[in-house]
N, C-alpha and C positions, 0 to 999 in steps of 0.2 A: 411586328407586322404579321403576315400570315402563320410563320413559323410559330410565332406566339399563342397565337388563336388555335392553328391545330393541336399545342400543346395544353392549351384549356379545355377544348372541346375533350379530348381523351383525359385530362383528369377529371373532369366532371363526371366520367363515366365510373371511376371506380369511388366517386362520393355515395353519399347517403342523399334520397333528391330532398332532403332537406337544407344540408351544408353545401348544395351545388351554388346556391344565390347567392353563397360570400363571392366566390369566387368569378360571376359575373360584376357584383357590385366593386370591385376590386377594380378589373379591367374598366366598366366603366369610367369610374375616377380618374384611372389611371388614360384611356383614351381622351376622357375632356380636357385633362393635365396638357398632352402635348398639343391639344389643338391650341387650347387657349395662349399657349408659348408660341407656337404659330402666329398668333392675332398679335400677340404683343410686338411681335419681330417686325409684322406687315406680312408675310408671307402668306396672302389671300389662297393661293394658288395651292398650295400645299397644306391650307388648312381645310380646304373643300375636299380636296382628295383623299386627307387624312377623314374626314366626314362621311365622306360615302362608302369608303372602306370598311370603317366602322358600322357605319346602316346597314352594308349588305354582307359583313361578316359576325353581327348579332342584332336582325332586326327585333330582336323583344330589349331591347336596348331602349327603345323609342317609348316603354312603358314606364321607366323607374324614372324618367323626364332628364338626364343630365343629358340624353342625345338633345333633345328639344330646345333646352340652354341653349349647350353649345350653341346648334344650330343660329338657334337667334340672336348668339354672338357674334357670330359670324357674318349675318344678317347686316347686324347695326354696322360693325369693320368696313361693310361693302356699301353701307348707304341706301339698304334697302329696309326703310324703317316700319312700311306697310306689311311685309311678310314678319318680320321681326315683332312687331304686334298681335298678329295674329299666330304667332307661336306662342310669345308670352305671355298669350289670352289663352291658351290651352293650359300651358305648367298653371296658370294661376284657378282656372277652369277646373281642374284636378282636386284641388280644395283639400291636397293634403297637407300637414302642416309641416315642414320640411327646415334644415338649417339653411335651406336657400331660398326660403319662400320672403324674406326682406330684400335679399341682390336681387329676387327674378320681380318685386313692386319697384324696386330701385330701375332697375332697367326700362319697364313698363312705363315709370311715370317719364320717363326720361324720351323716350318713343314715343308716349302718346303727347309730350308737348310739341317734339319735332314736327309732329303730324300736324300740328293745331288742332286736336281733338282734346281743347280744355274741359269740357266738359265730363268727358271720362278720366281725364286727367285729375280732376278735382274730386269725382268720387271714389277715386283708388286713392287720393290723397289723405283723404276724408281718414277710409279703412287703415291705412298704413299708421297713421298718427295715434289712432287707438289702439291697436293692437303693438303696437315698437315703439313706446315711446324711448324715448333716448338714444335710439339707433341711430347711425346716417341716412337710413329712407323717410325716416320720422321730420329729421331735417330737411329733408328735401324736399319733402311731402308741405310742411309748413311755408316754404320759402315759396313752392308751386299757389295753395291757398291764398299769400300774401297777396305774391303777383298777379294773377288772377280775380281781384277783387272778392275777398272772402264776403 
């Protein structure tokens, strides 16, 4: 909690501000960790709080994209798949190539079919099958194209 965060903030100050970024990317992992164990429980209510907590005790959090995730996990948990979309149109928007950038098209295709927006659905599809193949977005991706009338 707090406690935690004011003991990052003060050792980042005696880092080098080069080795300060471990030590956010840390906390972040480690903030997505318990929210996402939140989602899994159901525990909506304490994963948003956990959420904002974390926004408004490192909002450059919101840059390295796991707040963003999160977020739009959170999103989908609550049934809000339009805002959920349009978060996982920013991480994916970002165009960096990341060991999340397959779960956050995995998510996306998975949103934009709830929406009925095949279309965009089909061309993230499209992208995911070239770039992963053999993955489970890859599959996903091919089963969306199936259904869809490829």
């Amino acid at each position: 909690g707090r406690a935690a965060l004011r003991s990052l903030r003060s050792t980042t100050g005696d880092l080098k501000p080069s080795d300060a970024w471990k030590l956010y990317a840390v906390n972040d992992a480690a903030q997505s960790a318990t929210i996402r164990t939140y989602l899994d429980q159901g525990a909506l209510a304490e994963a948003q709080t956990a959420l904002t907590q974390w926004e408004n005790d490192t909002p450059m959090s919101k840059l390295s994209g796991d707040l963003l995730l999160t977020e739009a996990r959170l999103y989908i948990q609550a049934g809000d798949f339009r805002r959920a979309a349009a978060l996982l149109a920013v991480c994916l928007g970002n165009d960096v190539m990341t060991s999340q950038l397959p779960d956050i098209m995995h998510l996306q295709l998975d949103t934009l079919m709830r929406l009925k927006r095949a279309p965009e659905a089909r061309a993230l599809a499209e992208e995911a099958v070239k770039r992963f193949p053999g993955l489970p977005v890859a599959g996903r991706a091919e089963a969306i194209l199936r259904d869809t009338g490829r």
